[in-house]
SEMIVEX-969974 format. One line per 5 residues: their letters; for each residue x negated, y negated, z of C-alpha. Coordinates in pm, whole numbers, plus 50000, padded with zeros to 5 digits. Each point is the difference from the previous one (the first is absolute). Layout:
<pts>
A = X,Y,Z  ... $
</pts>
This chain:
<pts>
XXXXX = 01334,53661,07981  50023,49683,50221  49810,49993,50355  50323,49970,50168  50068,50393,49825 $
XXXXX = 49622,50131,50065  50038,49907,50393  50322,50136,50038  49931,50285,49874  49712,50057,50216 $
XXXXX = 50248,50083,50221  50250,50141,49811  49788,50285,49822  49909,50137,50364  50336,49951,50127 $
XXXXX = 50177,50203,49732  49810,50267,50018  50043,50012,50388  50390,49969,49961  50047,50383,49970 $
XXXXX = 49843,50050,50379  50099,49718,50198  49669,49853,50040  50026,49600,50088  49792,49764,49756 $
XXXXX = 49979,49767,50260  49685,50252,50137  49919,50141,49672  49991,49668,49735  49946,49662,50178 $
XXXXX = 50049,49694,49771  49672,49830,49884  49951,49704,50187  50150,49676,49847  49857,49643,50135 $
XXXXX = 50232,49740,50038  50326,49962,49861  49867,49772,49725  49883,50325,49912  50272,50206,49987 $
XXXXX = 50199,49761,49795  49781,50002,49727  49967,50365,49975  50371,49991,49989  50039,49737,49724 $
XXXXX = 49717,50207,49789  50231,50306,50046  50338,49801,49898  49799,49880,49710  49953,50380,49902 $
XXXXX = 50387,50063,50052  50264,50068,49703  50324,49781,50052  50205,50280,50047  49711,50132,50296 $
XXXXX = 50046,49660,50165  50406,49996,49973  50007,50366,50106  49796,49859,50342  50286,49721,50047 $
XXXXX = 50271,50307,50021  50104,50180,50369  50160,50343,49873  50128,50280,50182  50101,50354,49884 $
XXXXX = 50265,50172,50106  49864,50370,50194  49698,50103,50278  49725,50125,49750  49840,49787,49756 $
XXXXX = 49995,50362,49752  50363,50056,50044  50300,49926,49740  50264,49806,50053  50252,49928,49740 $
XXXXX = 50102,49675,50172  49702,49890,49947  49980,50088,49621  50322,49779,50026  49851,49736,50076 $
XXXXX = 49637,49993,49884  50052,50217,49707  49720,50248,50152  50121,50303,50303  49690,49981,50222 $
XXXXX = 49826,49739,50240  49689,50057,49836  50137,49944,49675  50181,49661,50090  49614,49891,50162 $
XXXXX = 49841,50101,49697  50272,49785,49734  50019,49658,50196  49697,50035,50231  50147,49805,50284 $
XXXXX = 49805,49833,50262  50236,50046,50255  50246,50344,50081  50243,49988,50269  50171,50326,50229 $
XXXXX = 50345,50049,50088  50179,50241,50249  50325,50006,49823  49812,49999,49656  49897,50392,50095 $
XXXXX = 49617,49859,50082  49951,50050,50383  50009,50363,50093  49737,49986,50267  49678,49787,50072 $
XXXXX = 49803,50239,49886  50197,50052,49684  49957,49637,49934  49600,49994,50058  50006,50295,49711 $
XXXXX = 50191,49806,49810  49856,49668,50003  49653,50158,49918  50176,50174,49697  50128,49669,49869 $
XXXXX = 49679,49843,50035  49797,50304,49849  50281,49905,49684  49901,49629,50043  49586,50050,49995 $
XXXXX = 50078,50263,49758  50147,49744,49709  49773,49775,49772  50055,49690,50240  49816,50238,50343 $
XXXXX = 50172,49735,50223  50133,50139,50331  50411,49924,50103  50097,49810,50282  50248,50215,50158 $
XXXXX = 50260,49789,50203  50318,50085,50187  50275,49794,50262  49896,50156,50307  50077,49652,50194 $
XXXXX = 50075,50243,50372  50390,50018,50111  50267,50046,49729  49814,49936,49698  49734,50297,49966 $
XXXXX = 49942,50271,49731  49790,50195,50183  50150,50145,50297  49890,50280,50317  49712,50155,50037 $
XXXXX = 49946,49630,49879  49969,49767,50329  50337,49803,50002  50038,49628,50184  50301,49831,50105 $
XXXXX = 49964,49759,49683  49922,49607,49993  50300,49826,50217  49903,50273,50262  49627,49881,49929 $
XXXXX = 50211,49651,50102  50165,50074,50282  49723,50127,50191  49809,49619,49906  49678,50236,49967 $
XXXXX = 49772,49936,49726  49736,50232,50131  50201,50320,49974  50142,49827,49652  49635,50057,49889 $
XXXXX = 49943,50309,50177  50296,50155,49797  49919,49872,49665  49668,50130,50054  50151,50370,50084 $
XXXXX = 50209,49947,49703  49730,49887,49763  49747,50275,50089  50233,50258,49932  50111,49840,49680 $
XXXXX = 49682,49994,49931  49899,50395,50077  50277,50063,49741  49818,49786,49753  50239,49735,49994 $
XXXXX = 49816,49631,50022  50244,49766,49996  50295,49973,50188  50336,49743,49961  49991,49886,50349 $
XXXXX = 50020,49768,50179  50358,49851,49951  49946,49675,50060  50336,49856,49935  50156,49789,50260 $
XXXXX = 50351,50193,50078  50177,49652,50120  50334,50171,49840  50159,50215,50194  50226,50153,49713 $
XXXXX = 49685,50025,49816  50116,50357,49812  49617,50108,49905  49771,49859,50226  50131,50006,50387 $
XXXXX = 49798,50219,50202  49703,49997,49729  49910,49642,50109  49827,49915,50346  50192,49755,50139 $
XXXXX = 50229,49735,49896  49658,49765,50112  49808,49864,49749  49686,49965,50258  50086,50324,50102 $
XXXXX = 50011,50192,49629  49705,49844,49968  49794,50105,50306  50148,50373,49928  49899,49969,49636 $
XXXXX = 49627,49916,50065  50000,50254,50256  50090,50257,49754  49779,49870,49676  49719,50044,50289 $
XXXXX = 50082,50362,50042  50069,50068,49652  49680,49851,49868  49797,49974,50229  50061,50315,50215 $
XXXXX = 50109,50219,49754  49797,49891,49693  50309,50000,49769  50175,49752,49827  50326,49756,50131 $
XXXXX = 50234,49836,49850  50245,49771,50149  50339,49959,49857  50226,49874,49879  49885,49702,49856 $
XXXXX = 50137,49679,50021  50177,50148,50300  50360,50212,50005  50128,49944,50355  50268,49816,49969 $
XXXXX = 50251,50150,49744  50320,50189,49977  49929,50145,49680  49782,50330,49949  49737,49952,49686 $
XXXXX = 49991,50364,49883  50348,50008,49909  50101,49539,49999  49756,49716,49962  50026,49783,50299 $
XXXXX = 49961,49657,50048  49809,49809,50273  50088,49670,50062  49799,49848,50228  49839,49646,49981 $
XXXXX = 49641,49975,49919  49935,49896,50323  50205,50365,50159  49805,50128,49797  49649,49884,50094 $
XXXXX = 50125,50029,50380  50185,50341,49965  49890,50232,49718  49619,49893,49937  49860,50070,50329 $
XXXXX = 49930,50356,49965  49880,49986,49659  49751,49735,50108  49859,50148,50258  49958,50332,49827 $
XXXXX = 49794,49820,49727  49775,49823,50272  49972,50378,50105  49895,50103,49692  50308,50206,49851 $
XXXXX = 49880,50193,49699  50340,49992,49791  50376,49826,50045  50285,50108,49885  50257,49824,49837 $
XXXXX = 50379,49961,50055  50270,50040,49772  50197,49655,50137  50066,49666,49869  49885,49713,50207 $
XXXXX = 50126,49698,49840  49756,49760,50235  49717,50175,49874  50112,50031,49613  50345,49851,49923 $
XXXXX = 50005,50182,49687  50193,50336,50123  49718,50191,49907  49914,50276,50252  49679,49957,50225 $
XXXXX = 49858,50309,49783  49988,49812,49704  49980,49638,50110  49659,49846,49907  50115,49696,50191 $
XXXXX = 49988,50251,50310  49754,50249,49948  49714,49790,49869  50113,49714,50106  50101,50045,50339 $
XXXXX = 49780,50308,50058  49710,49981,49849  49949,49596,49986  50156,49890,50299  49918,50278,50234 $
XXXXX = 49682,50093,49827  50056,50364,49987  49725,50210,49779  50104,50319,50080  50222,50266,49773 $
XXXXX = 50360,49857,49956  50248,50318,49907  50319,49993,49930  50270,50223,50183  50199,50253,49826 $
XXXXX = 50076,49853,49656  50279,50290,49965  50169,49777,50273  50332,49878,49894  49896,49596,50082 $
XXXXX = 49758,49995,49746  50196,50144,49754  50312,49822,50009  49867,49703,49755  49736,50134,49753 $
XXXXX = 49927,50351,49799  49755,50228,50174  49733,49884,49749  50034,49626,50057  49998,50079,50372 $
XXXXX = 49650,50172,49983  49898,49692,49778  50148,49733,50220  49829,50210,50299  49645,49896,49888 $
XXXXX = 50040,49694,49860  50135,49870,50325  49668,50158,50211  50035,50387,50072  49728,50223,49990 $
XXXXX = 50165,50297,49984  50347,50133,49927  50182,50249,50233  50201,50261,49890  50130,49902,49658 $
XXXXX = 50293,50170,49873  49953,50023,49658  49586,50035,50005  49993,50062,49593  50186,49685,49976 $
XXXXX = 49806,49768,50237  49681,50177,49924  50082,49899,49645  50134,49664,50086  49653,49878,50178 $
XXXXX = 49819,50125,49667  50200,49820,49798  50001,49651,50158  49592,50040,50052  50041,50072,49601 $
XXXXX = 50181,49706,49938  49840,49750,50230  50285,49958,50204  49801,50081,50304  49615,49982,49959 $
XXXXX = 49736,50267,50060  49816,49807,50242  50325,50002,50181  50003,50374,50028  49625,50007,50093 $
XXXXX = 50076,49799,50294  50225,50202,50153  49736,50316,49879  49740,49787,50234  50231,50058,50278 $
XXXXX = 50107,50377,49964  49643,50138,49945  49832,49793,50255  50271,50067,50217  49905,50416,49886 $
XXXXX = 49628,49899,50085  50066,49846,50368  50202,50271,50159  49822,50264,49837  50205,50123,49712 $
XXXXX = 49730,50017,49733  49752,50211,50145  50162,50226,50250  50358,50033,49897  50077,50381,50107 $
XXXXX = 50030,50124,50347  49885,50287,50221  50353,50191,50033  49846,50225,50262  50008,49654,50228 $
XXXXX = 50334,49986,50011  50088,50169,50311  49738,49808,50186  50140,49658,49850  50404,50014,49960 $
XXXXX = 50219,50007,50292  49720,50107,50286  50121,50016,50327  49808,49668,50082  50184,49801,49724 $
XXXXX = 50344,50134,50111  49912,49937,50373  49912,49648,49882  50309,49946,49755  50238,50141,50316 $
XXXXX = 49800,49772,50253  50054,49710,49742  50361,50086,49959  50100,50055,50352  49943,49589,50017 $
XXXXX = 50246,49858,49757  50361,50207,50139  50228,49675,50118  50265,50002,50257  50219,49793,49843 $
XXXXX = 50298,50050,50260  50011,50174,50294  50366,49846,50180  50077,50342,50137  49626,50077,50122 $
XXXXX = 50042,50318,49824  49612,49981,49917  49777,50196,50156  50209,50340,50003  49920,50175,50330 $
XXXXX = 49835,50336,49947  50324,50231,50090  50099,50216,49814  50242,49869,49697  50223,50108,49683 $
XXXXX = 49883,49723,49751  50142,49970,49630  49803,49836,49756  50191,49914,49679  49995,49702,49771 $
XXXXX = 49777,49942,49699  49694,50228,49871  49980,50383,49987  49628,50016,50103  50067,49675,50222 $
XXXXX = 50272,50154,50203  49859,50315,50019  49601,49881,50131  50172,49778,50246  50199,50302,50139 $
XXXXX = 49631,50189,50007  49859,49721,50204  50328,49934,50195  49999,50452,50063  49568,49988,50116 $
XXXXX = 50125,49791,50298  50288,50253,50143  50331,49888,49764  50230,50204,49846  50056,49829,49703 $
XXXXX = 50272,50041,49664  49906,49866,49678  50304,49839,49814  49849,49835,49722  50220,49748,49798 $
XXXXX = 49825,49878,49746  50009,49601,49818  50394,49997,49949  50151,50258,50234  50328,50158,49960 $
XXXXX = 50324,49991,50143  49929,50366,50097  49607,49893,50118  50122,49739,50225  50285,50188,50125 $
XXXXX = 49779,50274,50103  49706,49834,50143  50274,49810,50207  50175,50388,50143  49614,50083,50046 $
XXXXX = 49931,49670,50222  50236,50110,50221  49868,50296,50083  49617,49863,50079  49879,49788,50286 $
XXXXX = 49817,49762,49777  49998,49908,49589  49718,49852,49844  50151,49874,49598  49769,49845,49810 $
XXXXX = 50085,49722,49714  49833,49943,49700  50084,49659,49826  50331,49985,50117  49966,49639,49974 $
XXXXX = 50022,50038,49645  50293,49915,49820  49903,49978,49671  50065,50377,50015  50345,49968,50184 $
XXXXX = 50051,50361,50034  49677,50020,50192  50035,49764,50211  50320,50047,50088  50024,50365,50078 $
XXXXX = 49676,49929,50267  50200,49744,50139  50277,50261,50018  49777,50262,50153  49870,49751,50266 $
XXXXX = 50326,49889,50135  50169,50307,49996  49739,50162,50236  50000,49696,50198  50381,50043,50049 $
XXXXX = 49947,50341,50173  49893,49850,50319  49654,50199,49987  49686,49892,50045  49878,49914,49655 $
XXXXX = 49658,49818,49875  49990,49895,49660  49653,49963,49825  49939,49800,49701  49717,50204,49812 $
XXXXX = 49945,49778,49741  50114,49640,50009  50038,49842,50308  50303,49815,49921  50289,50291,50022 $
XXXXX = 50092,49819,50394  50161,49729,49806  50269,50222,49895  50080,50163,50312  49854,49781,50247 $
XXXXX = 50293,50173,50289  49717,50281,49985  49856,49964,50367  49626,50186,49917  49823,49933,49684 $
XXXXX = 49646,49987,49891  49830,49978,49667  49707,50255,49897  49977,49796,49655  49897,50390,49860 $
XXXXX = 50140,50352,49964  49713,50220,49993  49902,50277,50275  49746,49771,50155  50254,49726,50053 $
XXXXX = 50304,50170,50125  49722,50245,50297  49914,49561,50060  50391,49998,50041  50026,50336,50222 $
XXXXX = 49736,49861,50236  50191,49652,50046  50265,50158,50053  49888,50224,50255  49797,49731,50144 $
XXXXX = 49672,50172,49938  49861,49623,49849  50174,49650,50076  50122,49898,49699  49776,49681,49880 $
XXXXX = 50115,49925,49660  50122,49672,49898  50245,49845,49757  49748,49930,49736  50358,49839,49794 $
XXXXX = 50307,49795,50102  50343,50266,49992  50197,49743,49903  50373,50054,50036  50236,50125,49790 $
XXXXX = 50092,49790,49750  49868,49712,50121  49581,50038,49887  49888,49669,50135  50108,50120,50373 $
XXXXX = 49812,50245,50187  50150,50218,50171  49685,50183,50148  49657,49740,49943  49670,50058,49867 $
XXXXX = 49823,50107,50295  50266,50207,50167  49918,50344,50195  50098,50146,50305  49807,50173,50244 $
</pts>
């Protein structure tokens, strides 16, 4: 047994056994102490050294399953792994890396998830290998989370941007990473630190800070502080050479990003610079072709030109480079699933996300070791990374958690007086022509329709707490006809209507944007009072700039439209700022509301 094995399992042994009552090994099984890093690394290499190819290609692999409990069948996942159980897929690939999902039937509640996770690691200390996961999930705050309420929710990053503070940018990554962490989950894929300088950017938009690259990258250090520091889990910053400037959306088209080396180096590289000074423990790449970087055509993903090249030579990044969802259509498009997972490595990644055809790949990475296509020193680099990665945050010796913690840790009323406090900062007043904002406290009929069941309806909650009488229209992405006609007959019969847009800037799915549009100016054209609130993008205005009150809460949750209730009700000035040009329609290289931007 190699000494990597015999410490970890110092651990491991105690925290098994504990699993069944909830008792944290962090008090029970302390790791041994380890010197100096020199150290660790040669424990590690002694313990690759003791390592079957297929143990060290299994630790290059980020799985999932499909279900909440690691003992439970599923026969999706027998369709795709060929075993019907979590536990089983751990114990057939032994993965270094697993990854949750809401709408993959994972998340049920946090303390669901802390059960689970220590069930997947009992599987994973439980197989010949005895090396803890490193559970991961996108829980990058605003739009993009799996885990949602009791969870503490945050406006998201361009929120983070339009309130210019990087102290409550750190503040909420560490909320976010210590409950992560309480549910046993160590790594998260955040921050986004893509620079969104595209306004009909279909897949990044409000996930990016700012449109700023000094900006991204303040807000990006902020949060690998909070992450890493604060929270003692791992970040990641993505995507990787940078996707903020297409028109093209990688999980389903493989965009292209054309700027010059020099854009580049001014625009896109900022962030990711400044997170490795931080010490970022992983990147994540991009499915995108940037000719200036590799003229080839060859995505990012599998560009050794770019990822070892650019990232690990010039930047002189040491850290874990994964790749994002390799069932993405962009990397895809030119090569089989098995020369994708290939390509993958040989180009610099150190682990693979989410394959789609894991038998395949698994198979794939075997074979080209086999053949000498890709050498086994190769793959024991990228083994250096993972398990000292493991080893840093903690993964090898303690990797179950106290369940009973939970309520103590996830959602307190601290962290969601913090999140709202945080929130109530980035609501801009984008126009206010008519001075409708502040409301006066009388008495008031108030429809709230436009986009988002739970949107509508928690903004009615908070609208109704501070003495309106409020109707809930909801009209979803593409309203009807019959929608728009009767939110319009219901306008007329309230004092005031709040509708709220969600990418109706975005034409590439006409029908969406057009029937917003629709919905806008028709309630405009009763002569009511109407406010319309973009609660995602900022750039809606641009299509119906005749609107005479606008802001932008750049999120939909509950915390961000009670942010929207009090600005409107003039509880808080609102302070947020354009942290992105709205350029006008048609016409992106003139803004029609600047950078900077924000009423008070």
């Amino acid at each position: 047994m190699s000494a990597l094995r015999r410490l970890s399992l110092v651990g491991i042994a105690t925290a098994t056994v504990l699993a069944g009552v909830g008792v944290s090994t962090a008090q029970s099984a302390p790791p041994p102490e380890l010197p100096d890093e020199a150290s660790d690394t040669a424990r590690i290499a002694q313990s690759i050294r003791g390592m079957s190819l297929e143990e060290k290609v299994g630790q290059m692999f980020v799985l999932f399953a499909y279900g909440p409990d690691a003992n439970k069948p599923d026969t999706r996942n027998t369709s795709l792994y060929g075993v019907a159980t979590p536990a089983e897929v751990i114990a057939k690939y032994k993965p270094g890396g697993w990854i949750y999902f809401n709408a993959r039937g994972n998340v049920e509640s946090p303390t669901q998830l802390a059960t689970y996770s220590n069930q997947l690691q009992t599987a994973a200390v439980n197989t010949g290998l005895h090396v803890p996961l490193t559970i991961a999930t996108d829980q990058e705050q605003g739009v993009v989370v799996r885990i949602g309420p009791p969870a503490t929710q945050f406006g998201g990053n361009m929120a983070h941007g339009a309130t210019r503070d990087t102290a409550d940018a750190r503040t909420a990554a560490g909320i976010t990473g210590r409950e992560l962490k309480a549910m046993g989950i160590r790594q998260d894929y955040a921050p986004v630190a893509d620079v969104n300088v595209n306004a009909l950017n279909p897949v990044i938009g409000v996930r990016s800070f700012s449109s700023n690259p000094q900006l991204v990258a303040d807000m990006t250090v902020a949060q690998v502080q909070g992450y890493q520091r604060d929270a003692g889990i791992m970040a990641t910053a993505k995507h990787f050479p940078g996707h903020g400037d297409t028109r093209d959306d990688s999980h389903t088209a493989l965009p292209t990003i054309n700027h010059t080396l020099t854009e580049w180096n001014t625009i896109d590289a900022p962030p990711f610079k400044a997170a490795i000074k931080a010490g970022i423990d992983s990147i994540m790449t991009a499915h995108i072709v940037v000719p200036s970087l590799d003229p080839t055509g060859v995505p990012a993903t599998l560009s050794k030109p770019i990822l070892t090249g650019v990232l690990r030579n010039q930047l002189g990044f040491k850290g874990l480079i994964i790749t994002d969802a390799l069932e993405m259509a962009a990397v895809r498009l030119q090569y089989g699933d098995a020369e994708v997972a290939v390509r993958a490595i040989e180009a610099g990644a150190d682990q693979l996300l989410l394959p789609p055809a894991p038998d395949l790949q698994f198979n794939a990475v075997l074979d080209a070791v086999r053949s000498g296509r890709i050498s086994e020193r190769r793959i024991d680099e990228s083994l250096m990374r993972i398990l000292l990665l493991k080893l840093k945050n903690g993964v090898l010796f303690n990797p179950l958690v106290d369940v009973s913690k939970i309520a103590t840790t996830v959602g307190t009323p601290a962290s969601l007086a913090s999140a709202q406090q945080i929130v109530d900062k980035s609501v801009t007043l984008v126009k206010n022509n008519t001075s409708t904002v502040p409301l006066s406290a009388e008495p008031r009929k108030i429809l709230v329709t436009g986009w988002g069941v739970s949107t509508t309806q928690s903004l009615a909650n908070s609208l109704a707490k501070r003495g309106a009488t409020t109707t809930v229209a909801q009209t979803g992405a593409a309203p009807s006809d019959a929608a728009i006609a009767d939110a319009i007959a219901k306008a007329q019969q309230n004092d005031v209507t709040v509708v709220t847009t969600m990418k109706a800037w975005d034409t590439t799915v006409t029908d969406k944007a057009a029937k917003q549009q629709k919905l806008v100016k028709g309630l405009l054209a009763t002569g009511k009072t109407v406010i319309v609130v973009a609660v995602r993008d900022p750039y809606d205005i641009a299509y119906f700039d005749e609107a005479p009150t606008y802001l932008a809460t750049y999120g939909y949750a509950a915390v961000s439209m009670e942010s929207l209730a009090k600005v409107l009700y003039g509880e808080i000035t609102p302070t947020g700022k354009l942290p992105v040009d709205i350029p006008v329609a048609g016409n992106p290289a003139k803004p029609l509301y600047p950078f900077g931007h924000g009423l008070s």
